[in-house]
C-alpha positions in Angstrom: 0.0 0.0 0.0 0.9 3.5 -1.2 -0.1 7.0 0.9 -1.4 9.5 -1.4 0.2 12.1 -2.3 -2.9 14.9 -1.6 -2.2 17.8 -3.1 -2.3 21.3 -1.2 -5.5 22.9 -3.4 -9.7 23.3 -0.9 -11.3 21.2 -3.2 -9.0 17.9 -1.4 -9.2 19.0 2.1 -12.9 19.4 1.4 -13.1 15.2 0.4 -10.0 14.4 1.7 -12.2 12.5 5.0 -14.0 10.8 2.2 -11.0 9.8 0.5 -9.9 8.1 3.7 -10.8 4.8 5.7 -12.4 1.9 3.7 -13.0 4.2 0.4 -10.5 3.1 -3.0 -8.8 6.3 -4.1 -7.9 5.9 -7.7 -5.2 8.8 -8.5 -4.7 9.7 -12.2 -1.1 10.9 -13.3 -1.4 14.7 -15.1 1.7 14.9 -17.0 1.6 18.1 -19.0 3.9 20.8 -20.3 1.3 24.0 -19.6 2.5 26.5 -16.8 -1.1 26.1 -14.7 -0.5 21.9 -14.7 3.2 22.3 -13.2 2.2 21.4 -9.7 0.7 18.5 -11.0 3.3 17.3 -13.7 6.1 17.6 -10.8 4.2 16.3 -8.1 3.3 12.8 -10.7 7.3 12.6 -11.4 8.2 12.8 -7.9 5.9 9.9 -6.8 6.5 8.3 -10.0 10.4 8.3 -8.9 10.2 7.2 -5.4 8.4 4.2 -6.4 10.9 4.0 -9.3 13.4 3.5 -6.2 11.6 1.3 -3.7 11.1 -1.4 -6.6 14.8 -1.1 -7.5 15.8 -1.7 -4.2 13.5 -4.6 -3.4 15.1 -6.0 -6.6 18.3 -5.3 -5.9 17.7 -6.9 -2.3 15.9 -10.6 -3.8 19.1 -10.1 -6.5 21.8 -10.0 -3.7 19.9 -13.1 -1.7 19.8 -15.5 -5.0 23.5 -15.0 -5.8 24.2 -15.1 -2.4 22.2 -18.7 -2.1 24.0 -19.6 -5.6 27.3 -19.2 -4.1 26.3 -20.8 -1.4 25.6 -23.8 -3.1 28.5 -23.6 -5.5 31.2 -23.6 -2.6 29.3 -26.7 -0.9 29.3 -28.5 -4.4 33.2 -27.6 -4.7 34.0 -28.6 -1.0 32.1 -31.8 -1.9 34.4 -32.4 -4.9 37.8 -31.5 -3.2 37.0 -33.6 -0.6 35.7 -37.1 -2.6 39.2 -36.0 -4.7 41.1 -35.8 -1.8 39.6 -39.1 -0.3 40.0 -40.6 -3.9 44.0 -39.8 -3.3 43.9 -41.2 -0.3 42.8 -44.2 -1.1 45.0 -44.4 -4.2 48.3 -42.9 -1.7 47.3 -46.1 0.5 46.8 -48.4 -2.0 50.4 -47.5 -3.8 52.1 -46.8 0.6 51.2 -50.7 0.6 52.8 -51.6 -3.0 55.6 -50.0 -1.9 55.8 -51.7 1.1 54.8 -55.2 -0.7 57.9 -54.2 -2.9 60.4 -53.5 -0.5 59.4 -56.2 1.7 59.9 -58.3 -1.2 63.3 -56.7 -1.6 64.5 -56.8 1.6 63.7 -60.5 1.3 65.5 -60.6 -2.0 68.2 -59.0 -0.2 67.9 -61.3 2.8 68.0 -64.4 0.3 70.9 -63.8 -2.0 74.2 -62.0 -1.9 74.3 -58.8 -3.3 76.1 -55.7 -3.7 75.4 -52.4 -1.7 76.6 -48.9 -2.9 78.5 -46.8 -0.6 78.0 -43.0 -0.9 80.1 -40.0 0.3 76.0 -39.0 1.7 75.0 -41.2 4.6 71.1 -41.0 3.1 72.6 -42.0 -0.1 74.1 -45.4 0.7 72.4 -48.5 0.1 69.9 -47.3 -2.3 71.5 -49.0 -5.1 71.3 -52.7 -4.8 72.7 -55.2 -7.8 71.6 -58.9 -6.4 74.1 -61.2 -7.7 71.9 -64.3 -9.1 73.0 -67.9 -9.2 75.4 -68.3 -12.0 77.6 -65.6 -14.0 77.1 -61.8 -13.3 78.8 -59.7 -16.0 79.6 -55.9 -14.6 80.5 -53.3 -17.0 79.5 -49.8 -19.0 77.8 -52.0 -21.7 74.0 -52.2 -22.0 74.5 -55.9 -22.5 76.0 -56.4 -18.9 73.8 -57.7 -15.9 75.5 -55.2 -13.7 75.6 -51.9 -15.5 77.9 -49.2 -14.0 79.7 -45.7 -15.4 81.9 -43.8 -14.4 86.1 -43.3 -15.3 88.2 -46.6 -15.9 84.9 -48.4 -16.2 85.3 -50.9 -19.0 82.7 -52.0 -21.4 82.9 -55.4 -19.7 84.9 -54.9 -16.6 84.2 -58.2 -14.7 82.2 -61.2 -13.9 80.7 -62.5 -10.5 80.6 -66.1 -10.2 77.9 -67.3 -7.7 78.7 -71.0 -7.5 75.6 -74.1 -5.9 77.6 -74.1 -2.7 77.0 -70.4 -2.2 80.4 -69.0 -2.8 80.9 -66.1 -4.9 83.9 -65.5 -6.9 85.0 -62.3 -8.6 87.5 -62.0 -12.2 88.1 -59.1 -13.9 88.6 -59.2 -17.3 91.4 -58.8 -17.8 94.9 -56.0 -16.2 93.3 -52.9 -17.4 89.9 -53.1 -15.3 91.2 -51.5 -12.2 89.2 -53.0 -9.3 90.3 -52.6 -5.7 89.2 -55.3 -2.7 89.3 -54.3 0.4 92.1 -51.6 -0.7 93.8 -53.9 -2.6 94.4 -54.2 -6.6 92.6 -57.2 -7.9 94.5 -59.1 -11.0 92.5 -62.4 -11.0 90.3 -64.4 -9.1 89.1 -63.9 -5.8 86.8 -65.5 -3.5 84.1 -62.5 -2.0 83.3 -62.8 2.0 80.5 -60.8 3.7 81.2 -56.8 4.4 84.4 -57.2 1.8 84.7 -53.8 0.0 84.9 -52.9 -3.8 86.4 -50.4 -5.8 84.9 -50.5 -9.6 86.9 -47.9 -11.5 87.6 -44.8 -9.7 84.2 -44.1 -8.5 82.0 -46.8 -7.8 82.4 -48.1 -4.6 80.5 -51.1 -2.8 80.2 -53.5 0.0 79.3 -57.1 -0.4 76.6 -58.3 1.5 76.3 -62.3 1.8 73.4 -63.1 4.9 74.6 -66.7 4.5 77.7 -66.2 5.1 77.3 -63.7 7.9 75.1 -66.1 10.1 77.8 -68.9 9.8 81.2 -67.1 10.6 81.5 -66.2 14.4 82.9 -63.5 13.4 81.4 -60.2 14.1 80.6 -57.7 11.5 80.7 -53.8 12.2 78.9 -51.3 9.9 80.9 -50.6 6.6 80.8 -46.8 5.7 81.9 -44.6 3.1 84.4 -42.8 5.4 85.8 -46.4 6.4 86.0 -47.5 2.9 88.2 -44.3 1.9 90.5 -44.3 4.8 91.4 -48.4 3.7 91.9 -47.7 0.3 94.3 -44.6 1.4 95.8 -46.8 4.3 96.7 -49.6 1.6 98.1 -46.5 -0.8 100.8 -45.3 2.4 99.0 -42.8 4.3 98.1 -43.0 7.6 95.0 -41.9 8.4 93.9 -44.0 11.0 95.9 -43.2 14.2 94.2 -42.6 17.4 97.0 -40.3 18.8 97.2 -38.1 16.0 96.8 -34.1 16.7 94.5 -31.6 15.7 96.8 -30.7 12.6 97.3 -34.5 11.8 93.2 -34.4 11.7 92.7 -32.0 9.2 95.3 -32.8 6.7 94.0 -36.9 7.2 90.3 -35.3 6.2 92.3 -33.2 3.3 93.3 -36.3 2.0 90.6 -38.2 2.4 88.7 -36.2 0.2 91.5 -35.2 -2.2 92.9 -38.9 -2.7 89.6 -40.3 -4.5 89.1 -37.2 -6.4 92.3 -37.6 -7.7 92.2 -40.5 -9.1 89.1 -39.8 -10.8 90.6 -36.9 -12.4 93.5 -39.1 -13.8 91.2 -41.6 -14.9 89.2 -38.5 -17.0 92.1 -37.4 -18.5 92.7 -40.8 -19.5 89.7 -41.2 -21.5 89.4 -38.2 -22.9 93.6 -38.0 -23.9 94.1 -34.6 -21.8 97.5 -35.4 -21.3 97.5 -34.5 -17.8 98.5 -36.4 -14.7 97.8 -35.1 -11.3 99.6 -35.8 -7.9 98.9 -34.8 -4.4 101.7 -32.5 -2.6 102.1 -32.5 1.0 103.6 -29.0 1.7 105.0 -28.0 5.0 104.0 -24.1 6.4 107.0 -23.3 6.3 107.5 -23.3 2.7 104.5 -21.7 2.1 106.0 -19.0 4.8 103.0 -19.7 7.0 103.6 -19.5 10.7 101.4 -23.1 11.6 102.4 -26.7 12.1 99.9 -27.6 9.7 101.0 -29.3 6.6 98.9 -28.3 3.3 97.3 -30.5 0.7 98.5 -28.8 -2.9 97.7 -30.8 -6.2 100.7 -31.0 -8.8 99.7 -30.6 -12.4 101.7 -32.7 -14.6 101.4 -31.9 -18.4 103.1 -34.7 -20.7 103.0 -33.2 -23.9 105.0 -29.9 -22.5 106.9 -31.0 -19.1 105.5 -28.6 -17.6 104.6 -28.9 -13.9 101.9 -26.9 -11.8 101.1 -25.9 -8.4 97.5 -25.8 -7.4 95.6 -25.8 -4.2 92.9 -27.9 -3.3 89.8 -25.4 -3.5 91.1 -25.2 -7.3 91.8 -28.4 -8.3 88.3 -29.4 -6.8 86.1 -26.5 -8.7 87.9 -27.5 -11.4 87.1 -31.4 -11.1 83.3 -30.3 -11.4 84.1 -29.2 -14.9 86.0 -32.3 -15.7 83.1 -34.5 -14.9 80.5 -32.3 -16.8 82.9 -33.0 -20.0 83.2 -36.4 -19.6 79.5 -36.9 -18.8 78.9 -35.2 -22.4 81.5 -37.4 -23.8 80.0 -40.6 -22.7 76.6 -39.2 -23.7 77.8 -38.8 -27.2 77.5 -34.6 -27.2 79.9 -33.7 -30.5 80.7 -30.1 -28.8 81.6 -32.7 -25.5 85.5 -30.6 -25.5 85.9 -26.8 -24.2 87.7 -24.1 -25.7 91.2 -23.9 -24.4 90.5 -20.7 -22.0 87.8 -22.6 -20.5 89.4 -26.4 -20.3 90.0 -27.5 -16.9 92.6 -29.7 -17.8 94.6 -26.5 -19.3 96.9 -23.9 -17.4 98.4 -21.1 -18.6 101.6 -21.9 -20.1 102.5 -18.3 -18.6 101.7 -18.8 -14.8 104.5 -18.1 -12.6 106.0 -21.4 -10.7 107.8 -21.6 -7.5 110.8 -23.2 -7.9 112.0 -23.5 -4.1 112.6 -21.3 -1.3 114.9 -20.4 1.3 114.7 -19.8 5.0 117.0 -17.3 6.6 117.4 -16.9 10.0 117.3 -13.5 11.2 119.5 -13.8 14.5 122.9 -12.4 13.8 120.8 -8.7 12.6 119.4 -9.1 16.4 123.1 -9.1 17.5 124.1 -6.4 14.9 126.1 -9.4 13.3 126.7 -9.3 9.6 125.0 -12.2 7.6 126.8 -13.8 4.4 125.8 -17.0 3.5 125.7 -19.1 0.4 122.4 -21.2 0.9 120.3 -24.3 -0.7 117.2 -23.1 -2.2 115.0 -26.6 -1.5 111.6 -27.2 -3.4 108.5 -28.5 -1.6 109.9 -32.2 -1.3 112.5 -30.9 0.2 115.2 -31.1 -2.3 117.7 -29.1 -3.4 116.9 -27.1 -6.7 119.6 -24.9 -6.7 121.5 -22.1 -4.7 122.0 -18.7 -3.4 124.0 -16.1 -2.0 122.5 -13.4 0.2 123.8 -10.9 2.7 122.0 -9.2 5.3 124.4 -6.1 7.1 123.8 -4.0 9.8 124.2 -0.5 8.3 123.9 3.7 9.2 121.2 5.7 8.8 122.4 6.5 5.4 123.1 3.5 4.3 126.7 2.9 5.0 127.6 -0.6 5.9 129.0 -1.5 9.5 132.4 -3.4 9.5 134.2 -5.4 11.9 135.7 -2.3 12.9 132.8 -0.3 13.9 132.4 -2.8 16.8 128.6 -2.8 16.6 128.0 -6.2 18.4 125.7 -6.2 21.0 125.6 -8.9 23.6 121.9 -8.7 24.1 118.9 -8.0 21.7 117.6 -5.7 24.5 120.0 -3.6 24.4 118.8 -2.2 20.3 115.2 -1.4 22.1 114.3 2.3 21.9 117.1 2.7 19.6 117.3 3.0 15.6 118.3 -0.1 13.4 119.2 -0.3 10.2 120.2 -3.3 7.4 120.3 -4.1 4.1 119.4 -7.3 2.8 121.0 -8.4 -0.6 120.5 -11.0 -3.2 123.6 -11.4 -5.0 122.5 -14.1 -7.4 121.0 -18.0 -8.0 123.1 -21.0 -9.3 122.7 -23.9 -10.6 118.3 -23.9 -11.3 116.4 -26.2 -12.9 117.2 -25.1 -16.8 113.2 -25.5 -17.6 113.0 -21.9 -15.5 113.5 -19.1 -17.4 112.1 -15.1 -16.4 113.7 -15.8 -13.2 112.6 -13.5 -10.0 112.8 -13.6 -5.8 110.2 -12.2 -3.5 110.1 -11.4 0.1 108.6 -9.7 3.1 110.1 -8.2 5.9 108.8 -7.8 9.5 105.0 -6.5 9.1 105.1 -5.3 5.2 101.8 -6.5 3.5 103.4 -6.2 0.1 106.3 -7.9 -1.2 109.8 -6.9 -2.3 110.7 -8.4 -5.7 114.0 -8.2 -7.2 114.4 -8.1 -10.7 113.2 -10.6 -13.5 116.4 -12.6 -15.4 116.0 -14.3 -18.3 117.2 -16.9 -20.4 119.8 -18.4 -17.7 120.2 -21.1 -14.8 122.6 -18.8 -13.3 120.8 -15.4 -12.7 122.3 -12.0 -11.2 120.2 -10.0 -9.4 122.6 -7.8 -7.3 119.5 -6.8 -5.6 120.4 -4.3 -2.9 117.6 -3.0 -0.3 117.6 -0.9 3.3 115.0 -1.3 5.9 115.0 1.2 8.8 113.0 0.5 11.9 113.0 4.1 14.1 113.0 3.2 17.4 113.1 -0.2 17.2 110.2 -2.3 19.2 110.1 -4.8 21.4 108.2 -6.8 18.3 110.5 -6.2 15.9 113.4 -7.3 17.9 111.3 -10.5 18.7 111.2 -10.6 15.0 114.9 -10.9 14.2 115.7 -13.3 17.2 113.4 -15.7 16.7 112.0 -15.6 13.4 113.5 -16.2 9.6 113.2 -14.6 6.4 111.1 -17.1 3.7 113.3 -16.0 0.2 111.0 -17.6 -2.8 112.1 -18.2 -5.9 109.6 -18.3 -9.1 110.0 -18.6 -12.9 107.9 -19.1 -16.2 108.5 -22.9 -17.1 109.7 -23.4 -21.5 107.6 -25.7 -23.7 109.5 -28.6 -24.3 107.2 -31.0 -26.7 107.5 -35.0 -25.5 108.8 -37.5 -28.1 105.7 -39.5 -26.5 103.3 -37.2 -27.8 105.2 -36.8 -31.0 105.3 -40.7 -31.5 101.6 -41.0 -31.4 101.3 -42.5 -27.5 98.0 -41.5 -25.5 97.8 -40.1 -22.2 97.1 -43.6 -20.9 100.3 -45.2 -22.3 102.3 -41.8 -21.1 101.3 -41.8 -17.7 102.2 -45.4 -17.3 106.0 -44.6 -19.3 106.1 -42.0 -16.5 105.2 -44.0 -13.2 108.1 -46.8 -14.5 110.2 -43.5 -14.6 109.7 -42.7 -11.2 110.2 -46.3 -10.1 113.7 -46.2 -11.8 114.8 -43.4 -10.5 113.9 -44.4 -6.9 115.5 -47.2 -6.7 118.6 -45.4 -8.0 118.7 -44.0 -4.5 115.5 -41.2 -4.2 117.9 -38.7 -5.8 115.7 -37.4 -8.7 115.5 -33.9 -7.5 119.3 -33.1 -6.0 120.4 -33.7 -2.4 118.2 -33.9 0.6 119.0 -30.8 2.5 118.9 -30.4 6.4 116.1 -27.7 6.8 117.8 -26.8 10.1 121.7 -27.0 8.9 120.8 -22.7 8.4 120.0 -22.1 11.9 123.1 -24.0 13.2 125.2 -22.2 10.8 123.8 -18.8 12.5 124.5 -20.0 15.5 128.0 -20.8 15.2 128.2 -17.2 13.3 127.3 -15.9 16.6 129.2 -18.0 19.1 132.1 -17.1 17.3 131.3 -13.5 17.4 131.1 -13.8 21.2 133.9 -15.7 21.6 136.0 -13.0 19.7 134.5 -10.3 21.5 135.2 -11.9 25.3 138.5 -12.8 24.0 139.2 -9.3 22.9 137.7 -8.3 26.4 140.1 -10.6 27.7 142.6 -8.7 26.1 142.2 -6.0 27.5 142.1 -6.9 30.8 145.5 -7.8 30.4 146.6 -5.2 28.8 145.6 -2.8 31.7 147.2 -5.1 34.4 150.4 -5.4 32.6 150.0 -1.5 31.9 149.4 -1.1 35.5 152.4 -3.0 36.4 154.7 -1.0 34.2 153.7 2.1 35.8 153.5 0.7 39.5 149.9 1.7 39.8 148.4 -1.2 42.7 145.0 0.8 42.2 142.7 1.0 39.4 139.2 3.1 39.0 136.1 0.4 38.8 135.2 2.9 36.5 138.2 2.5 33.7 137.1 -1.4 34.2 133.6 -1.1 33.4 134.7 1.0 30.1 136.8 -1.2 29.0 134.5 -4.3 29.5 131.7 -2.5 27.7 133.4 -1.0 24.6 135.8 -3.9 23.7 137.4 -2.3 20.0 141.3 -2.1 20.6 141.8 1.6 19.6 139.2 2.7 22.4 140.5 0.5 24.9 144.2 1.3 24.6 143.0 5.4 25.4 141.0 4.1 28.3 144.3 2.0 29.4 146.5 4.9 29.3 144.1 7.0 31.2 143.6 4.8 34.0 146.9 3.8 34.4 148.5 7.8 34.2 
């Protein structure tokens, strides 16, 4: 029901009580554009509009309650579907949970049934998840799609080797033949061998496993402790000469065991790359001492020497590198083996490749600093000694007290102190020169030393020589320390100068290269090498040299020193009694004594003789 809209005119309020109550009041509309029906016209629209408004808004309302109910129903319909989906998963997630488990019971009692073969993983979770069961009969292992036992990796062979499981339950393992490199328990196998429970194997370089035999195990009285990839390593490198297992070992004995540990494997699958893909590279491990490396630890350092057999040219590198750089090697022989034809890298980006330009260490020098404590004049002719500890060559060095200005102290200006102490507060001067090198390695040529003195963060170099074993530097260089510290006087008593030496190796081609042998057949002409030579007497590289024969030399430099001064005080002691005598003097100033005990040089103690004794 509406309310009319009366208008304001006498003739409505006159029927307007007989317009109300039970009576039907009909209103007509008068729309019209004359002046006299504008009251009308307007008052038509305005009703006309707010009815207009109220039907809108009812519609709008009923609209907003339908989609509301649709959504309603839509999201239930959905939920409904998610969740007979999600029970539909369920029931499929259960029904594969219990394959599963059907299928590894059924291999754990596969595995519980026959021997087999169990790989060993440098990642615990990693281990045991491949598992080869070795079925009654022959068992061919190898790279070859044909083989029962298919493995990859570096110096695997298309047919490697063959497992014999025999009625009785023994299993017996042949490789085919010398070149299958397989490794049991840590040692090379060359024919057949009978397997035993937890025995380990080596296939190649990388493929490492333990033998599992649950017959076997429940027979022997014996009892078996859990094999691990850690366990496995430290055998293999135990069988190769390092000793990695010793209880007693120290901290720095620790870390260099766990350096090779992890460097010993790698290495041999870098050979083994090289190998196949005729890099003509051979790598090595280095065990370098600190002090070499002029590193103030007791922790030897795990380098990597590069070996090229086409030039003869040998590299340093450290671990970190030679690792990054093995990621690289397997990527290219992953593409090799996979057939890619772009497999090789450019040579800027080959990891087997160094820059026939690097600068190499040839060997290095340790000079004790002592006698510049003492003011004592240093010339020695020294071994320079490479990382092995072998001596590569020679050099002559002096280190001399000298002025301010550079002028050199002789044995005249009586400089000696006869303790360290005694230069604190005070200024010191030296110059340390390199004279020259004899006798290098002829392979070095752009010949250079470097050091660093005391606290310097960069390093003196002298200069570069050329085209000689034999190379002149006649380097000449002054360090002044004003006042001198307590430090620095620590410095020259107790520690030494590390002198390095470095060249640029030549190119010298191999006749093996040139005659057509691969990297395979090189490195195996240069391991017989090496066994020559050692048994000629482990003099490949020059003389052992005594890495403390410089220190005792110093010291004999300096008990000589003091012997000549206290003789020379003794001298004068003399002198000044026998003085004394001569001029019948019975008393003699404590004074003229202590002079003459203190400053010991001839000249000053014959003044301080005549003026005690007048």
């Amino acid at each position: 029901m509406h309310s009319v809209p009366y208008r304001d005119s006498v003739l409505t309020r006159l029927l307007m009580n007989a317009l109300g109550g039970n009576s039907k009041t009909i209103m007509i509309a008068a729309i019209s554009p004359a002046d006299i029906n504008y009251d009308e016209t307007l008052s038509t629209l305005r009703y006309d509009e707010m009815r207009l408004k109220e039907m809108q808004k009812k519609w709008e309302e009923e609209m907003k309650a339908v989609m509301a109910e649709n959504e309603r129903k839509m999201f239930e319909m959905k939920q409904t579907y998610e969740e007979k989906l999600q029970i539909k998963e369920s029931e499929e997630q259960l029904k594969k949970t219990n394959e599963n488990g059907d299928e590894k019971a059924l291999k754990e009692d596969e595995k519980r049934l026959n021997p087999h073969l169990s790989n060993l993983n440098f990642d615990e979770q990693l281990s045991g998840k491949i598992v080869h069961i070795i079925k009654p009969g022959s068992n061919t292992i190898g790279k070859a799609d044909s083989c029962d036992i298919v493995l990859y990796g570096p110096r695997i062979q298309e047919h490697h080797a063959t497992i014999y499981r025999k009625e009785k339950g023994n299993v017996v393992l042949e490789p085919k033949d010398d070149t299958c490199r397989i490794l049991l328990n840590g040692d090379p196998v060359t024919c057949r061998v009978h397997l035993n429970h937890n025995d380990r194997l080596l296939f190649g370089t990388t493929q490492l496993f333990v033998f599992a035999h649950a017959s076997q195990k429940s027979k022997s009285k014996m009892t078996f402790s859990e094999v691990t990839f850690e366990l496995a390593q430290e055998e293999i490198a135990s069988k190769a000469g390092f000793d990695v297992n010793n209880d007693d070992q120290s901290l720095e004995m620790a870390l260099l065991n766990k350096d090779l540990l992890e460097v010993l494997p790698a290495i041999e699958e870098a050979n083994a790359i090289s190998e196949e893909l005729d890099k003509n590279v051979r790598f090595e491990i280095m065990l370098v001492s600190p002090q070499f490396l002029g590193k103030n630890s007791d922790r030897t350092e795990v380098f990597i020497k590069v070996y090229n057999l086409e030039t003869n040219q040998e590299f340093e590198w450290t671990k970190e590198k030679f690792l990054n750089r093995l990621y690289v090697m397997k990527e290219m022989y992953r593409n090799y083996e996979e057939g890619a034809e772009e497999w090789d890298l450019p040579e800027d980006r080959d990891p087997f490749v160094e820059d026939a330009n690097t600068v190499s260490r040839i060997g290095c020098v340790q000079v004790f600093l002592q006698p510049l404590a003492f003011m004592v004049e240093l010339k020695e002719q020294l071994e320079i000694i490479d990382y092995k500890g072998k001596e590569v060559g020679l050099i002559n060095l002096e280190f001399v007290p000298c002025a301010s200005n550079g002028k050199e102290f002789t044995e005249l200006d009586d400089t000696f102190v006869d303790s360290p102490s005694e230069l604190i507060g005070k200024d010191v001067h030296f110059v340390i020169k390199i004279n020259n090198c004899r006798g290098l390695p002829s392979r070095f040529t752009d010949v250079f030393c470097a050091y660093k003195v005391f606290l310097d963060q960069v390093e003196t170099r002298t200069e570069i020589i050329s085209d000689t074993s034999n190379p002149d530097f006649n380097h000449k260089k002054m360090f002044s320390f004003t006042p001198a510290t307590q430090q620095l006087i620590d410095y020259l008593k107790d520690e030494s100068l590390l002198i390095q030496v470095f060249g640029k190796q030549t190119v010298t081609r191999s006749n093996s290269k040139q005659s057509g042998r691969v990297t395979k057949q090189m490195m195996q002409e240069e391991l017989l090498n090496q066994a020559n030579n050692l048994m000629q007497g482990f003099r490949m590289n020059g003389r052992n040299v005594d890495p403390n024969k410089q220190s005792v030399i110093v010291e004999l430099l300096l008990m000589k020193k003091q012997q000549a001064r206290q003789h020379q005080k003794l001298e004068n002691v003399r002198k000044l009694i026998k003085a004394s005598e001569k001029a019948n003097k019975r008393v003699v100033s404590i004074q003229v004594l202590k002079d003459l005990i203190s400053d010991s040089a001839s000249e000053i103690a014959d003044d301080l003789i005549a003026k005690g004794t007048s």
